[in-house]
N, CA, C and O atoms as a GROMACS GRO file, in nm:
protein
  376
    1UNK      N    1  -0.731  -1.920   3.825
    1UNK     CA    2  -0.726  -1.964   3.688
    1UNK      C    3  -0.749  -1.843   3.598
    1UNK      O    4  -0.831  -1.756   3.629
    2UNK      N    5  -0.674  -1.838   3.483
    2UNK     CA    6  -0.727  -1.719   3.387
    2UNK      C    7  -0.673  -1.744   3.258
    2UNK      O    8  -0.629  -1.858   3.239
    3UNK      N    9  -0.669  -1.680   3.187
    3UNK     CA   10  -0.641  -1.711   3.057
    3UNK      C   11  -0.601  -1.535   2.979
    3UNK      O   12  -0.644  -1.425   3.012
    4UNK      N   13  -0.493  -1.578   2.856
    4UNK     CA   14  -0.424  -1.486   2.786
    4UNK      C   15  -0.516  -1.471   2.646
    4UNK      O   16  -0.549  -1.568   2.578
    5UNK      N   17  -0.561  -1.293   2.607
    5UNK     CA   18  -0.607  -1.309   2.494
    5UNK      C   19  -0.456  -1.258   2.407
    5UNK      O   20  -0.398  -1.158   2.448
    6UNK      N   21  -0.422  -1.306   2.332
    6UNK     CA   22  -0.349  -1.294   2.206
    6UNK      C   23  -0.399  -1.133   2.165
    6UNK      O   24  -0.513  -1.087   2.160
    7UNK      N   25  -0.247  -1.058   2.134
    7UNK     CA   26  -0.223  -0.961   2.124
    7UNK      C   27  -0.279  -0.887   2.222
    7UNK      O   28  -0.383  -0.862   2.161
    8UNK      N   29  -0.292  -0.837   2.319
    8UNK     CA   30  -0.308  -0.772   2.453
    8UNK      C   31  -0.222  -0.817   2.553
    8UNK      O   32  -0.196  -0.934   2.582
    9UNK      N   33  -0.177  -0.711   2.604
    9UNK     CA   34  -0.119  -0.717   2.772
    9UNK      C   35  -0.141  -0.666   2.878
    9UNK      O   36  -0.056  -0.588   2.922
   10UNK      N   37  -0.218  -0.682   2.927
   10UNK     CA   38  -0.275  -0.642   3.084
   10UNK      C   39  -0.166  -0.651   3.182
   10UNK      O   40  -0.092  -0.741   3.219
   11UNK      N   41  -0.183  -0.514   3.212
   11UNK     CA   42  -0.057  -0.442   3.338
   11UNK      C   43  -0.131  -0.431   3.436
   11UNK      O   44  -0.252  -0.453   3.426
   12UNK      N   45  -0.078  -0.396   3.543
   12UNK     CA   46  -0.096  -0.415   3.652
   12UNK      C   47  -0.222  -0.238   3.684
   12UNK      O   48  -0.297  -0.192   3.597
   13UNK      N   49  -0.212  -0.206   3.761
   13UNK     CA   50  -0.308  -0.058   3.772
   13UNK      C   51  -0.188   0.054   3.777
   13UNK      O   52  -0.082   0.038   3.838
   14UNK      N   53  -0.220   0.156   3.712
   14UNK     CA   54  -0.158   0.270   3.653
   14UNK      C   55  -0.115   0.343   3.792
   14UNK      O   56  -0.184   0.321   3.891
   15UNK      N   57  -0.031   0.408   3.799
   15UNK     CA   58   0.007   0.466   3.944
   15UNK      C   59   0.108   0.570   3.856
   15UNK      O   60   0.181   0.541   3.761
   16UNK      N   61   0.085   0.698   3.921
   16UNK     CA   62   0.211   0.799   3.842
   16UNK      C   63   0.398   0.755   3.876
   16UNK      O   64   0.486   0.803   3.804
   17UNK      N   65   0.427   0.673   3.977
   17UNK     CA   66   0.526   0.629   3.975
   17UNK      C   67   0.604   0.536   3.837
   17UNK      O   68   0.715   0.546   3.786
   18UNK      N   69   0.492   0.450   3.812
   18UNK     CA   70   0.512   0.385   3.734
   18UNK      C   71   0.538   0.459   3.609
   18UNK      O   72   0.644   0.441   3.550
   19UNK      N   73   0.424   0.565   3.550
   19UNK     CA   74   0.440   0.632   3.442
   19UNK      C   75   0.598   0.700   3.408
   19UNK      O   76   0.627   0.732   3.293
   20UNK      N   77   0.681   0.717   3.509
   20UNK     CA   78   0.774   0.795   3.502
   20UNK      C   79   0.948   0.712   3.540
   20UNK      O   80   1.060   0.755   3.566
   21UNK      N   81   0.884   0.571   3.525
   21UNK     CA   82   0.978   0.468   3.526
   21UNK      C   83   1.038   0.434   3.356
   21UNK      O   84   0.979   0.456   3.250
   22UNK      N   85   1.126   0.397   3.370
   22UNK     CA   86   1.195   0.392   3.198
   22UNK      C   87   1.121   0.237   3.202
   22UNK      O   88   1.041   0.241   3.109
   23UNK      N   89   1.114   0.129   3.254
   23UNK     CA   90   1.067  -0.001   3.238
   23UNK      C   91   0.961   0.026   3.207
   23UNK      O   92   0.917  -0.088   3.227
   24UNK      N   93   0.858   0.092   3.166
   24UNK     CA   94   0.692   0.102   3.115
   24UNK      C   95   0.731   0.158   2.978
   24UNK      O   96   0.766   0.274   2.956
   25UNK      N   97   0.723   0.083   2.911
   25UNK     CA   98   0.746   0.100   2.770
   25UNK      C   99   0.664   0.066   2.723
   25UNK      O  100   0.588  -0.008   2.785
   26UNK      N  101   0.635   0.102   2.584
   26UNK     CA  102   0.537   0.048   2.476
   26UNK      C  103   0.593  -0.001   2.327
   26UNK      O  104   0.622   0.073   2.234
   27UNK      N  105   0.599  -0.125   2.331
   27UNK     CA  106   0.648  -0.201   2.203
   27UNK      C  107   0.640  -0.069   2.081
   27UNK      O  108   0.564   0.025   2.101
   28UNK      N  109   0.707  -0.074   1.982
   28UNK     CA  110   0.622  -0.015   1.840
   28UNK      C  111   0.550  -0.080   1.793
   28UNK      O  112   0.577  -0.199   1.780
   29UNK      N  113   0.434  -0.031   1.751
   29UNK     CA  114   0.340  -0.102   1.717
   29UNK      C  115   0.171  -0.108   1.821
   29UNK      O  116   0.056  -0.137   1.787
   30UNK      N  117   0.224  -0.070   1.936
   30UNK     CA  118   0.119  -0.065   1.993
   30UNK      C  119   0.046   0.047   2.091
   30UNK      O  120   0.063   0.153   2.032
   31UNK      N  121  -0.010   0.067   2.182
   31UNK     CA  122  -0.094   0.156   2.240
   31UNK      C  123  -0.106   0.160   2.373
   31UNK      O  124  -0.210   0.098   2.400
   32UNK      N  125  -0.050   0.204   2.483
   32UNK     CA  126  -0.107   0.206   2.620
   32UNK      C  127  -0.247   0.257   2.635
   32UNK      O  128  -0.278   0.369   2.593
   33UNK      N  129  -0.327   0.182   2.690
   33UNK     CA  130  -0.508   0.296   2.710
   33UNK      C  131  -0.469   0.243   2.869
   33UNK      O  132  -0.369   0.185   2.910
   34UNK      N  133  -0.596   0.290   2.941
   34UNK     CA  134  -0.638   0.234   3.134
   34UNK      C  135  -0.780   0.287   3.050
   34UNK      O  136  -0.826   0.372   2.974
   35UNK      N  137  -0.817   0.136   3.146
   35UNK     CA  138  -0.960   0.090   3.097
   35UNK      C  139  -1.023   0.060   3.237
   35UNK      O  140  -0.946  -0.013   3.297
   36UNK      N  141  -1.135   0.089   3.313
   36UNK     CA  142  -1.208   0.059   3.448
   36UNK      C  143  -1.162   0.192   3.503
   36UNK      O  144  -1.095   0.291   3.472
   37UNK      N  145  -1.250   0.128   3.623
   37UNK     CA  146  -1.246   0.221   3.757
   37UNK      C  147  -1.093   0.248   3.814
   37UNK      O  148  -1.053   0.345   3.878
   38UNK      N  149  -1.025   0.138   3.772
   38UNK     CA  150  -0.912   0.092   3.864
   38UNK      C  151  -0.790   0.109   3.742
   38UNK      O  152  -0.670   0.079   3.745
   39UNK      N  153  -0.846   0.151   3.669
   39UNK     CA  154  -0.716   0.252   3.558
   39UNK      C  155  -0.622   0.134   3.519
   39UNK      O  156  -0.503   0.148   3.489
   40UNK      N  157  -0.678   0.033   3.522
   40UNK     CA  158  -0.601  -0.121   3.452
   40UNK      C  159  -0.548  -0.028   3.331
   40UNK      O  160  -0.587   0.080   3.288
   41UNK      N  161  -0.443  -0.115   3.296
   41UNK     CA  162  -0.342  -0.066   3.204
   41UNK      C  163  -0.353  -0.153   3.095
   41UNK      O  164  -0.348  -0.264   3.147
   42UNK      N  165  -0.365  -0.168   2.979
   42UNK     CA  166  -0.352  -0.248   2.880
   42UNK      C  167  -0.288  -0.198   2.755
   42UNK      O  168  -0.298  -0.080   2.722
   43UNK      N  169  -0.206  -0.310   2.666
   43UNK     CA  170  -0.149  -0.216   2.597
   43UNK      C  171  -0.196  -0.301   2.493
   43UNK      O  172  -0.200  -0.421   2.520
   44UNK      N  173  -0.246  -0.252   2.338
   44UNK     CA  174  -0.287  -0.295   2.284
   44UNK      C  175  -0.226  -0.281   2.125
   44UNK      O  176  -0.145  -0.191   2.104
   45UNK      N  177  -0.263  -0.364   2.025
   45UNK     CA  178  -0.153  -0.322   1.903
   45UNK      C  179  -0.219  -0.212   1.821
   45UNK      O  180  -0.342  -0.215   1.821
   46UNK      N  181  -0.178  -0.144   1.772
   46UNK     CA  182  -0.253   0.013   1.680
   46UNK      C  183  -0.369  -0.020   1.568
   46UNK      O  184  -0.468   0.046   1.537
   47UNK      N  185  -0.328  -0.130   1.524
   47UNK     CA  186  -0.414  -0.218   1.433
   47UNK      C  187  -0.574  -0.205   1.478
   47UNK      O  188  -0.652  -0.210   1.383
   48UNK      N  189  -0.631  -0.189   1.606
   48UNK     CA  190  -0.732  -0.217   1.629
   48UNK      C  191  -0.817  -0.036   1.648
   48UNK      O  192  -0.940  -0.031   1.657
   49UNK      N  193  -0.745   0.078   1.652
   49UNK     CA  194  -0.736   0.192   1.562
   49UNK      C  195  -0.833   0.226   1.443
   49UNK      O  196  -0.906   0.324   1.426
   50UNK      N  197  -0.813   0.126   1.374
   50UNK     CA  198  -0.893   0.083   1.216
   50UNK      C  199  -1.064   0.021   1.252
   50UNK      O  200  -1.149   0.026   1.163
   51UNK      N  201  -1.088  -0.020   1.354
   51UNK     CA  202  -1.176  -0.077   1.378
   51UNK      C  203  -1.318  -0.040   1.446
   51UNK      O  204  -1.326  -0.004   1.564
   52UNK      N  205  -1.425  -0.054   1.362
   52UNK     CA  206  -1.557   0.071   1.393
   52UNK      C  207  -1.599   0.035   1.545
   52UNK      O  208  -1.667   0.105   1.620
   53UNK      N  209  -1.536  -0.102   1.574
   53UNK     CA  210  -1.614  -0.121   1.751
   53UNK      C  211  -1.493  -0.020   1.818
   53UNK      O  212  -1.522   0.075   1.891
   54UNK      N  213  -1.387  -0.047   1.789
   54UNK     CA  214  -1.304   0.063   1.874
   54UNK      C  215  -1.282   0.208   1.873
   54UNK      O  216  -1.228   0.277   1.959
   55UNK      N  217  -1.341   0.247   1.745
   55UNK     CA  218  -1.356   0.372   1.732
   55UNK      C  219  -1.457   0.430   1.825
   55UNK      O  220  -1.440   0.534   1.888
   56UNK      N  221  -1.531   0.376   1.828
   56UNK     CA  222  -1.667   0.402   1.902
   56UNK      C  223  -1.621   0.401   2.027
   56UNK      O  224  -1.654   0.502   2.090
   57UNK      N  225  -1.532   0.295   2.109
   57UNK     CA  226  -1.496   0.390   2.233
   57UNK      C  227  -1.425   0.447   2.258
   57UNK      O  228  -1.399   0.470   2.376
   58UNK      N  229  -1.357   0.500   2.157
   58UNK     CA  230  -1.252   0.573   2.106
   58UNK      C  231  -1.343   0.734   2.110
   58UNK      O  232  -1.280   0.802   2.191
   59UNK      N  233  -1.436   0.799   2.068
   59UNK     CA  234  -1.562   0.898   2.097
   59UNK      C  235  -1.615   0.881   2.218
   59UNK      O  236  -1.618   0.985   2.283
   60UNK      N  237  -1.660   0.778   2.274
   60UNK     CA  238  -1.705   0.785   2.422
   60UNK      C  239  -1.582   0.853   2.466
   60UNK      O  240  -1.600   0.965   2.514
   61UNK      N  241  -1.466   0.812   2.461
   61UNK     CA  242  -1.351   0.880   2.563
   61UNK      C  243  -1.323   0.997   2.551
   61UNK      O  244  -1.287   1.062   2.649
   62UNK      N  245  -1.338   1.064   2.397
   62UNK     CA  246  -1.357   1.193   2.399
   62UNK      C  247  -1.450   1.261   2.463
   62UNK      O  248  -1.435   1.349   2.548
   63UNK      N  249  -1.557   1.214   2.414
   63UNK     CA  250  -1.691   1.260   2.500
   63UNK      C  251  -1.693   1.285   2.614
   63UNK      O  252  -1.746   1.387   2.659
   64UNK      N  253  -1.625   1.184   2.695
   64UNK     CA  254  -1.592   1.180   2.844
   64UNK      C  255  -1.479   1.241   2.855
   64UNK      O  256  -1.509   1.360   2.857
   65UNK      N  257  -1.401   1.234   2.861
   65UNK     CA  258  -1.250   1.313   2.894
   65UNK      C  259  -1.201   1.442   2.802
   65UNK      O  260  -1.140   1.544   2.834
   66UNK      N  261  -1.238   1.407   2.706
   66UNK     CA  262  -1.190   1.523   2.609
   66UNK      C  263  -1.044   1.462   2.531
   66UNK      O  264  -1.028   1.344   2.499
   67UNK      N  265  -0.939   1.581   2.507
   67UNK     CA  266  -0.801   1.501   2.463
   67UNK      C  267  -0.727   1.592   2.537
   67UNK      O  268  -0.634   1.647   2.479
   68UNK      N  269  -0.749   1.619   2.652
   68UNK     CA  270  -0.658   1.614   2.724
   68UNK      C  271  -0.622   1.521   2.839
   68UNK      O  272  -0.692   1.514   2.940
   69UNK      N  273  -0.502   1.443   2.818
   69UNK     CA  274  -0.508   1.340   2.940
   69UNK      C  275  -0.374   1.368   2.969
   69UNK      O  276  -0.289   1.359   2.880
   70UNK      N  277  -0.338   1.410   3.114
   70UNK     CA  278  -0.246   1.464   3.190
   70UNK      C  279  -0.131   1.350   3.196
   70UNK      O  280  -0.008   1.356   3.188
   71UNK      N  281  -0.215   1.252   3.213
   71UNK     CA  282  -0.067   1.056   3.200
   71UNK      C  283  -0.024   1.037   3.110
   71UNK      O  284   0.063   0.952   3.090
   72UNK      N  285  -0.070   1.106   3.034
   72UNK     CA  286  -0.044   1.039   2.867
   72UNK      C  287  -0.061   0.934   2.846
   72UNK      O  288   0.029   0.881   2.781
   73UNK      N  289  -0.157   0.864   2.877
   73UNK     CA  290  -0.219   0.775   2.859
   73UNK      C  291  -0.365   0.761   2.807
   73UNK      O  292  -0.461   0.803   2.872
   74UNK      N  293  -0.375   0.712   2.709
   74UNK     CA  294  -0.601   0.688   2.680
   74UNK      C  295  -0.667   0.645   2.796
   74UNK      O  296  -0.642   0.558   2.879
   75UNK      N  297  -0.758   0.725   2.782
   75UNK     CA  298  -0.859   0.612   2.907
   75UNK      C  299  -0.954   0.601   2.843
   75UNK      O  300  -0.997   0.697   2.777
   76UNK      N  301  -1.007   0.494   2.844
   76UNK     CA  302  -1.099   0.404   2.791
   76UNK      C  303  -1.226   0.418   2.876
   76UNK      O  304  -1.197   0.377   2.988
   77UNK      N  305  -1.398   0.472   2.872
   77UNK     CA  306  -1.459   0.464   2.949
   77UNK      C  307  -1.567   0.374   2.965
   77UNK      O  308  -1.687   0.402   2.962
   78UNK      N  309  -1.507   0.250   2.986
   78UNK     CA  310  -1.599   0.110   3.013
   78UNK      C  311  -1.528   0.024   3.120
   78UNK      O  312  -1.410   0.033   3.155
   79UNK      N  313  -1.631  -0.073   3.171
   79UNK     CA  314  -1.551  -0.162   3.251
   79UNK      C  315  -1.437  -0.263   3.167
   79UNK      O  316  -1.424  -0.267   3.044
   80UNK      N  317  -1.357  -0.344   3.272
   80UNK     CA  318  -1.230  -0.397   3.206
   80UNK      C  319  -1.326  -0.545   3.104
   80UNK      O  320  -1.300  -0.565   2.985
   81UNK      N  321  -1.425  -0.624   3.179
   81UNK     CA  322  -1.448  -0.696   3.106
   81UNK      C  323  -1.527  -0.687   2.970
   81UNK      O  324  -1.524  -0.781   2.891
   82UNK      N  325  -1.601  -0.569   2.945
   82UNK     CA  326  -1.662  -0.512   2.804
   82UNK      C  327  -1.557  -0.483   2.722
   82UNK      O  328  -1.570  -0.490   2.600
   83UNK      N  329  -1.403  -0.434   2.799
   83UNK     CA  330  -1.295  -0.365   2.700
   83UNK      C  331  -1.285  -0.527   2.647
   83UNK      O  332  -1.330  -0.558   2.537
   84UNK      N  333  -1.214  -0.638   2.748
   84UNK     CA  334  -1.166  -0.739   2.686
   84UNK      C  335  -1.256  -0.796   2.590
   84UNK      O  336  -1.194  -0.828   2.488
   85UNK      N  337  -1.408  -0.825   2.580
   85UNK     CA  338  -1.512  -0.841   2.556
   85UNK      C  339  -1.484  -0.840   2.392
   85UNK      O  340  -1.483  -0.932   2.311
   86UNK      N  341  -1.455  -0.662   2.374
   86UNK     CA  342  -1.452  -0.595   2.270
   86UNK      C  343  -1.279  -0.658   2.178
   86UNK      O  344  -1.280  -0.684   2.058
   87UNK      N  345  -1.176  -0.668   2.248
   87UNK     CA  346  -1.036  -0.685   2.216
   87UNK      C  347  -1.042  -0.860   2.176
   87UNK      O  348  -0.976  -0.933   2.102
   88UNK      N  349  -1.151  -0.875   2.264
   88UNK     CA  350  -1.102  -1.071   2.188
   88UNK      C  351  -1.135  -1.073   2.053
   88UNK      O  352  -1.068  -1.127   1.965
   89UNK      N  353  -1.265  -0.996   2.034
   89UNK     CA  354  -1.335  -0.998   1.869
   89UNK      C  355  -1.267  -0.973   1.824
   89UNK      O  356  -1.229  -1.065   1.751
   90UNK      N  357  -1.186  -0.852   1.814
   90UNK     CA  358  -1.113  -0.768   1.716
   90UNK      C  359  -0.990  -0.861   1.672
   90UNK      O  360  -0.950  -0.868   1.556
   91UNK      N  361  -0.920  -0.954   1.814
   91UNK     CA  362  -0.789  -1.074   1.817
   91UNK      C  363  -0.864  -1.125   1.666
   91UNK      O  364  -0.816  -1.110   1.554
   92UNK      N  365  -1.006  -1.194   1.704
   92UNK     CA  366  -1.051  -1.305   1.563
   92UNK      C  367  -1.057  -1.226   1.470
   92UNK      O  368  -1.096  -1.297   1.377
   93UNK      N  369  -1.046  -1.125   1.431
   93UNK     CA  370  -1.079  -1.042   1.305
   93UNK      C  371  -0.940  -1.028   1.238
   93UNK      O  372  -0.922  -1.059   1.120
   94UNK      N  373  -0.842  -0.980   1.317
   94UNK     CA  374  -0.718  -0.941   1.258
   94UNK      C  375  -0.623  -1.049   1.238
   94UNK      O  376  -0.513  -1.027   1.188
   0.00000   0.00000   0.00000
């Protein structure tokens, strides 16, 4: 059983094959990050950018990684259910 939060899409786990497939696209409008241990993929809309809870792990990731990320991808440094945690609020806000 599971359930869809509105505006988010949870992909499957990040693998460099995938990165270099033309089918991994990103709508306009939105954001690939990998969030967990397991480099879950989520793509999220830019809108949430603007927002002081996401900014904030938006600095942890610097903090932690720096800006260089070799996938071109964000990584997010929290588990997947604190990210969603954080992305449902932001769904009721926007």
């Amino acid at each position: 059983m599971g359930f869809r939060i509105p505006g988010i899409v949870r992909q499957g786990s990040f693998s460099a094959s995938k990165a270099t497939r033309k089918g991994v696209e990103v709508p306009k409008g939105y954001l690939a990050v990998y969030v967990g241990v397991n480099m879950r993929r989520f793509v999220i809309p830019i809108s949430y950018l603007n927002q002081p809870s996401f900014q904030h792990l938006l600095c942890q990731a610097a903090e932690e990684f720096g800006y260089d990320h070799p996938t071109g991808g964000l990584t997010i440094p929290c588990n997947e259910d604190e990210f969603l945690n954080i992305t449902s609020r932001l769904n009721e806000l926007l």
